[in-house]
RODO-2510 file (C-alpha; in nm, 4 decimals, decimal comma):
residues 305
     n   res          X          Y          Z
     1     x     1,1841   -11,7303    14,9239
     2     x     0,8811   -11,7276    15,1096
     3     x     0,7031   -11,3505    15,2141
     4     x     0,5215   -11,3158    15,5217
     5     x     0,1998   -11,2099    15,5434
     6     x     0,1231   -10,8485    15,6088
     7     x     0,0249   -10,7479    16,0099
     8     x    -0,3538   -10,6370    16,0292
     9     x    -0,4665   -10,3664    16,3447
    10     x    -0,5708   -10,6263    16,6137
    11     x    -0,3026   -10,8655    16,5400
    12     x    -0,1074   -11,0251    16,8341
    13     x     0,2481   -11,0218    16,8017
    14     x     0,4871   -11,2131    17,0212
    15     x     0,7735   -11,0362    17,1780
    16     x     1,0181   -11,2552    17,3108
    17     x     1,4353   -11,2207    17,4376
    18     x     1,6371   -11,4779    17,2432
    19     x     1,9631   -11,3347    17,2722
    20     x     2,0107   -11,1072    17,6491
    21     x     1,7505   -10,9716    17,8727
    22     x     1,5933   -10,6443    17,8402
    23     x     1,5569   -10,3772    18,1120
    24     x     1,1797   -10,4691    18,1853
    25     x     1,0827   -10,1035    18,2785
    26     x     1,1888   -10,0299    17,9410
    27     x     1,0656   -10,2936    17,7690
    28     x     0,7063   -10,1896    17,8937
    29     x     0,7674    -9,8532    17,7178
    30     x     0,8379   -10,0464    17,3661
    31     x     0,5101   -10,2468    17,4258
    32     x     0,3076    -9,8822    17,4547
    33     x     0,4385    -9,8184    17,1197
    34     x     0,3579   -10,1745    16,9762
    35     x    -0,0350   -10,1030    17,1166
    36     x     0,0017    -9,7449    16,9938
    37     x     0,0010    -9,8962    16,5940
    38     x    -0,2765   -10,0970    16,6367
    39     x    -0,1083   -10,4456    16,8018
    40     x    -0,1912   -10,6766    17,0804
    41     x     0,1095   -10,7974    17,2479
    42     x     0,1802   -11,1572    17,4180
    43     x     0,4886   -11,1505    17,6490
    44     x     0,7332   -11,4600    17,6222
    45     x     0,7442   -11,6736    17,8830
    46     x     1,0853   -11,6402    17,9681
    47     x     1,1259   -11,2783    17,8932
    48     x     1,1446   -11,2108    18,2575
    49     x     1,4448   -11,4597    18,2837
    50     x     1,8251   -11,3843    18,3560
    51     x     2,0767   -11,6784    18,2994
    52     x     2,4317   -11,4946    18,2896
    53     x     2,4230   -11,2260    18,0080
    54     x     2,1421   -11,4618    17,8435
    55     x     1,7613   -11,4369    17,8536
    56     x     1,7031   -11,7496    18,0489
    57     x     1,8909   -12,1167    17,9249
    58     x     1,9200   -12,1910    17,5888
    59     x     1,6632   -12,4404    17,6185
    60     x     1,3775   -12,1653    17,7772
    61     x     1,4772   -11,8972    17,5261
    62     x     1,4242   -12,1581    17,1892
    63     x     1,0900   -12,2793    17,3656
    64     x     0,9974   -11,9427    17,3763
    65     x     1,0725   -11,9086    17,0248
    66     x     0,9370   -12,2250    16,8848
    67     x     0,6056   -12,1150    17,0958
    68     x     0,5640   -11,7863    16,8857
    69     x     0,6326   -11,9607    16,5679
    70     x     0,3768   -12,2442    16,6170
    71     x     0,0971   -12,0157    16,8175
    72     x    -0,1296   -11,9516    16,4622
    73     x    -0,2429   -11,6667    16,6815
    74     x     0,0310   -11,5171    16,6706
    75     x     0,1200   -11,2748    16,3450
    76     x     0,4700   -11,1238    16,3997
    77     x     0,7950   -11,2009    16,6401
    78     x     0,9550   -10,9182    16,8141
    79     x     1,3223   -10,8958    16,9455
    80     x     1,3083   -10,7415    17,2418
    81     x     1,6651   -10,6745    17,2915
    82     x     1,9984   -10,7999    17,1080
    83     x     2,3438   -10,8555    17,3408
    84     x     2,4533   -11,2544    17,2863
    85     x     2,3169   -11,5877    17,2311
    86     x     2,1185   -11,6589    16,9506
    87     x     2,3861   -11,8476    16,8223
    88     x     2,3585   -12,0760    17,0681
    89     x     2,0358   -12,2434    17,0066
    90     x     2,0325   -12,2100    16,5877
    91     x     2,1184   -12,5875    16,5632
    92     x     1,8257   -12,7124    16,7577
    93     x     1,5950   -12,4701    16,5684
    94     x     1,2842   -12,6329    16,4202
    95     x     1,3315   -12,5402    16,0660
    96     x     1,0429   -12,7204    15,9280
    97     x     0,8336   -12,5625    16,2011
    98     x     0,9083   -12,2048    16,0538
    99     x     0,8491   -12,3226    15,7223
   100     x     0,5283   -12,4364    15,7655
   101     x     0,4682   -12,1005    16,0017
   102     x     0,5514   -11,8652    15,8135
   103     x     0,5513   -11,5026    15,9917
   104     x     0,7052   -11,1550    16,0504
   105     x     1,1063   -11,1715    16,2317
   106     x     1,2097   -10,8503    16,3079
   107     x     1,5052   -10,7574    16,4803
   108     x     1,8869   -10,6677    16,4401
   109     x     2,2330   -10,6676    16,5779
   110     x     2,2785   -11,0807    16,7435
   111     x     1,9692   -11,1666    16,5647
   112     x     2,1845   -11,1557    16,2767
   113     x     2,2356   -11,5202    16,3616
   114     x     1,8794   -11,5966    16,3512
   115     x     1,8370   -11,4244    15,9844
   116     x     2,0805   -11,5766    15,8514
   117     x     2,0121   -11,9434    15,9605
   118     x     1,6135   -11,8828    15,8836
   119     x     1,7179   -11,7479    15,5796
   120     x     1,9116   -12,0280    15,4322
   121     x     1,7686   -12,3234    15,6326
   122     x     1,3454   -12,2133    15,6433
   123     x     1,3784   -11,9467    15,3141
   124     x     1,1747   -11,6922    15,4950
   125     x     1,1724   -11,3672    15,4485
   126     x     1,2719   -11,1706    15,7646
   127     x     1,3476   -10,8097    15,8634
   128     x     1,6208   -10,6445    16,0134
   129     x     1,4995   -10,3697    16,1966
   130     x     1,4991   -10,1858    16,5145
   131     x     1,4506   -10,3862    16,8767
   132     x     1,1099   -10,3350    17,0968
   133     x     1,3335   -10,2286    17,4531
   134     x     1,6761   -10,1699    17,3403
   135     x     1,5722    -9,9193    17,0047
   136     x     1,2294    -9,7598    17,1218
   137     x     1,2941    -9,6481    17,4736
   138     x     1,5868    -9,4326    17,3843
   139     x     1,4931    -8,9811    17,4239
   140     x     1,6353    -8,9264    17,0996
   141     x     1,4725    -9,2221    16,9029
   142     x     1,3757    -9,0486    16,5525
   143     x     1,0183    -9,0514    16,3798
   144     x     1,1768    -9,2489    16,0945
   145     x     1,2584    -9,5112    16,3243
   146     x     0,8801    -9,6034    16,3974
   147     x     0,7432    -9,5007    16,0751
   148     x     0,9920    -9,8570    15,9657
   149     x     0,7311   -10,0443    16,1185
   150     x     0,4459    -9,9347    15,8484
   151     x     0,6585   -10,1501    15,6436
   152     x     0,4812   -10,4259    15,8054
   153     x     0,0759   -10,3637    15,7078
   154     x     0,1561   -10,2514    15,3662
   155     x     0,3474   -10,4237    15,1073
   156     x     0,5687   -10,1539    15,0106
   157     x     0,9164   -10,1283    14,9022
   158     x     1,1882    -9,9652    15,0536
   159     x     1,3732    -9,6674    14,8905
   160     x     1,6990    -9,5495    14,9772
   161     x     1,8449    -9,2392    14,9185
   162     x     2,0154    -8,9024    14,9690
   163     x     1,7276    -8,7632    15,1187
   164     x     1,7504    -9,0043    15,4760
   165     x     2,1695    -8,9538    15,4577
   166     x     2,4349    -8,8701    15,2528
   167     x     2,5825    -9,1930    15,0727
   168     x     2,9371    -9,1950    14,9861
   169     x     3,0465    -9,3980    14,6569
   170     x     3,3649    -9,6270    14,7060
   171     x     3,2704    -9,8354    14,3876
   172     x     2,9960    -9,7074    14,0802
   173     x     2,7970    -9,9324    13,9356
   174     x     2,4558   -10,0840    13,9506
   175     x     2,3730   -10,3833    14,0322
   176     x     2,0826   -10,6438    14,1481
   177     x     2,0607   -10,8981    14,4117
   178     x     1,9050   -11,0450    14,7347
   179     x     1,9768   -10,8644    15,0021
   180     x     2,1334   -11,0201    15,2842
   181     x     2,3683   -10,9392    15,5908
   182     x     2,3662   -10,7568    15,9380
   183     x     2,5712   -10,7526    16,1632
   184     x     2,9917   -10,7637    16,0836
   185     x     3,0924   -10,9750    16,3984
   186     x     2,7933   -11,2003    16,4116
   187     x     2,7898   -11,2710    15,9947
   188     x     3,1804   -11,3784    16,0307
   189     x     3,0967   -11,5958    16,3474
   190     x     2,9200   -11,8267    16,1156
   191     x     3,2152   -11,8998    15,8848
   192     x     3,3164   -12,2491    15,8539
   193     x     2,9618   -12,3103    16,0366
   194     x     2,6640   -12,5067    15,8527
   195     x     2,5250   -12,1759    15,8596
   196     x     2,7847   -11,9726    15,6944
   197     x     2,6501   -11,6900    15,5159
   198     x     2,6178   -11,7484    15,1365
   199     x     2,6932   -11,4025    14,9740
   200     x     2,7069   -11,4966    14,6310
   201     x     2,5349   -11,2509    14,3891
   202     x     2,3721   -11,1173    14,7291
   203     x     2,3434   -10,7202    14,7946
   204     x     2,5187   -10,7453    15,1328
   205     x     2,4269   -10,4837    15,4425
   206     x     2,7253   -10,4661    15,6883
   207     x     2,6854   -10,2591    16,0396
   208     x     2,8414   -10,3187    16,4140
   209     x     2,8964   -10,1650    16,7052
   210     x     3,1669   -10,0493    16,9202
   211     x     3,4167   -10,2620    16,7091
   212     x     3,7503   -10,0203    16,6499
   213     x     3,9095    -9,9890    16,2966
   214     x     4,1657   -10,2797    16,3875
   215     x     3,8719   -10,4977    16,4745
   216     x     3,6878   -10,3867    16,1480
   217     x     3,9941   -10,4801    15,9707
   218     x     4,0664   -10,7507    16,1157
   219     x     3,7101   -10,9569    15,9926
   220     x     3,7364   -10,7750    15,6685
   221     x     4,0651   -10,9031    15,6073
   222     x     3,9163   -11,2501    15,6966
   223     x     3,6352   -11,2293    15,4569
   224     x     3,8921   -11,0988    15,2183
   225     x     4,1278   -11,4417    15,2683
   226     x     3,7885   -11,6861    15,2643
   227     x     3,7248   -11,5020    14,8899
   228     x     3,3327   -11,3604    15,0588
   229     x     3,4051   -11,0255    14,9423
   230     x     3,4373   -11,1017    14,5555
   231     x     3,1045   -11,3302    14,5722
   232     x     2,9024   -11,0150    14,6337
   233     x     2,6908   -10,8494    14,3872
   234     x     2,6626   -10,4876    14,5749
   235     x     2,7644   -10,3957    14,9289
   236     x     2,6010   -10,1371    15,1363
   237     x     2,7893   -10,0237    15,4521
   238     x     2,5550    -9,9244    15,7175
   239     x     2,6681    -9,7722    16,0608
   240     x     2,9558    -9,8512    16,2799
   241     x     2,8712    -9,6727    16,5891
   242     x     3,0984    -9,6433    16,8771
   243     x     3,3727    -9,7278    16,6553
   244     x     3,6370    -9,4540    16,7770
   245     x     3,9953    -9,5626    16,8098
   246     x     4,1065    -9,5945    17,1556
   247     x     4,4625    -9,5769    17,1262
   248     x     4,6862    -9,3867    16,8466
   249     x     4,8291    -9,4334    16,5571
   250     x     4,5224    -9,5725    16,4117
   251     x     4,3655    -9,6005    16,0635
   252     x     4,0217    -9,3854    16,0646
   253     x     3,7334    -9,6925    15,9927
   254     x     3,7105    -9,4970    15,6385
   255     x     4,0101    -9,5988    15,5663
   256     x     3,9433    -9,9556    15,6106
   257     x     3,6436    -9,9593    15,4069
   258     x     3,9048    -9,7885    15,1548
   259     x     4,1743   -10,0662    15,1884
   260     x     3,9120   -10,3349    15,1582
   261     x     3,6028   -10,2773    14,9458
   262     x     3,7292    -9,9840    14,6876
   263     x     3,9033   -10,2268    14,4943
   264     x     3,5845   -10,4707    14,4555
   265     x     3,3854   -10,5681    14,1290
   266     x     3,0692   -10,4888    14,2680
   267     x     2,8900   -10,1353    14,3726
   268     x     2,9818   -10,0191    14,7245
   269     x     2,8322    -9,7276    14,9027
   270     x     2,8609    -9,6033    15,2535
   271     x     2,6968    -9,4237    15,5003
   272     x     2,3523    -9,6061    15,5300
   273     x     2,1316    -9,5311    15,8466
   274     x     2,1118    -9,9134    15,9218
   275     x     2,1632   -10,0348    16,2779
   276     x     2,2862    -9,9115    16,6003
   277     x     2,1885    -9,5528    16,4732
   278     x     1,9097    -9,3276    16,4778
   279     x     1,7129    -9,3109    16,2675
   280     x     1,7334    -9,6656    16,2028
   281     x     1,5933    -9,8217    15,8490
   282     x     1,4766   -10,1571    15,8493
   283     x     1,5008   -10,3535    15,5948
   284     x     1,4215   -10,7172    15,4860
   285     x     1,6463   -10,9645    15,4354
   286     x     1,5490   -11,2341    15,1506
   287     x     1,3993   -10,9870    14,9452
   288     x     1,5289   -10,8774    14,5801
   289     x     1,6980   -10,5019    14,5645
   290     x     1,9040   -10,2532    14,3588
   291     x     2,1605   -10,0640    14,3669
   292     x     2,2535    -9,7472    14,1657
   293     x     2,5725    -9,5700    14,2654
   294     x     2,5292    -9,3169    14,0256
   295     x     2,1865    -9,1857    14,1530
   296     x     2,3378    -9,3202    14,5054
   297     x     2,0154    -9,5188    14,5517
   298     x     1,8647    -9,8497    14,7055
   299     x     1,5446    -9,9888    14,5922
   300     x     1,4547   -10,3214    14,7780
   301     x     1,1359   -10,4614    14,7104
   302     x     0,8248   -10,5313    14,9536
   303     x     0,8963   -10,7773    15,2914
   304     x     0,5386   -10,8444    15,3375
   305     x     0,2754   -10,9740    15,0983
***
């Protein structure tokens, strides 16, 4: 895997809308806090654009893309905003390009897509963390939330444990891998895809939002069937926000974790402050990490070199 290198104060970063388009008025609010760690900011092009419920055509939103990646100016890409559509343009992505380009991703939720495909296809190191206009803006956001981003300017490792939230064990054991994942519906879009997610011996991250227990169960059950579940090494369940049934009798979503992943080979643990949450921890994908159920800990290793 290759590691991007660490952001420097003054850097310009990119911040583009591959997937749906931000709420502009907040997206200016995001940039403040981009400046206010030391950043210059370039705007993409077609940030401004609305095609449907995407940021512009597919087409405008992977020039944008292949722009950031190519500008040697340019240090880090921003998501401004997740929704749909990255999955869209991953074929016609410039692979080699990001290879030979090699810089900061950051982003979460339909950018899962994009990590994934990078992952496998460029073997870059990317990050799945909180969006500039979607994540920033909110009242409520929580200091931990933008202290993720000094992640970025030192190479540091991430460390996981009781003290951010309390981690429930569905499986004990310990266990080492590259840690991989994001987001449940987008990750079980690309099965039986080119860029179907390859989970074996991987320490696999799994969050979503508003997605009800029969939904969860439903693309469990699937990754159950296609024999994903067993190839993991160590699976951390991160938040499932808005995931309330709407209609009863229903299975609480703890209960489907139950059904599924207590009966795994691997270490499981719930309860990680990953994704549509605050705070939100980013983490990098690509990366080597482990897992210790019985300290209920996560060490994953530096994103940036």
């Amino acid at each position: 895997m290759m590691t991007p290198i660490r952001l420097q104060t003054d850097d310009l970063v990119s911040v583009i809308a591959p997937a749906s388009p931000p709420c502009l008025k907040n997206l200016q609010q995001g940039l403040i806090f981009l400046e206010s760690i030391g950043l210059r900011v370039q705007l993409g092009k077609q940030i401004d654009q609305v095609h449907g419920y995407l940021a512009g055509t597919d087409a405008e939103r992977l020039a944008d893309f292949h722009e950031a990646v190519a500008n040697p100016e340019v240090k880090a890409i921003f998501i401004a905003r997740g929704g749909y559509g990255t999955g869209r343009f991953v074929a016609e992505l410039d692979y080699e390009l990001i290879r030979k380009n090699p810089k900061i991703i950051w982003g979460y939720s339909d950018i899962t897509y994009l990590h994934t495909a990078i992952r496998q296809m460029s073997q870059l190191v990317t990050f799945h963390g909180p969006m500039i206009e979607s994540d920033l803006t909110k009242s409520n956001v929580d200091e931990r939330t933008k202290k993720m981003f000094q992640q970025l300017f030192t190479s540091q490792s991430i460390y996981y444990s009781e003290s951010i939230s309390a981690l429930n064990v569905l499986v004990p054991g310990e266990a080492s891998g590259e840690v991989v994942g994001g987001n449940l519906t987008i990750l079980t879009s690309t099965f039986g895809t080119c860029f179907e997610i390859d989970l074996k011996d991987k320490i696999v991250l799994i969050e979503d939002i508003g997605e009800e227990p029969y939904r969860v169960d439903a693309m469990l059950n699937q990754w159950k069937l296609a024999g994903k579940l067993s190839q993991a090494a160590g699976i951390m369940v991160g938040d499932f926000a808005k995931a309330t049934p709407s209609r009863k009798p229903s299975f609480e979503l703890e209960e489907v974790f139950q059904h599924y992943l207590s009966t795994l080979a691997c270490p499981v643990m719930t309860g990680f402050q990953v994704g549509h949450c605050t705070p939100h921890i980013a983490v990098p994908f690509g990366v080597q990490a482990t897992m210790n159920t019985k300290r209920k800990t996560v060490m994953i290793d530096p994103g940036v070199i």
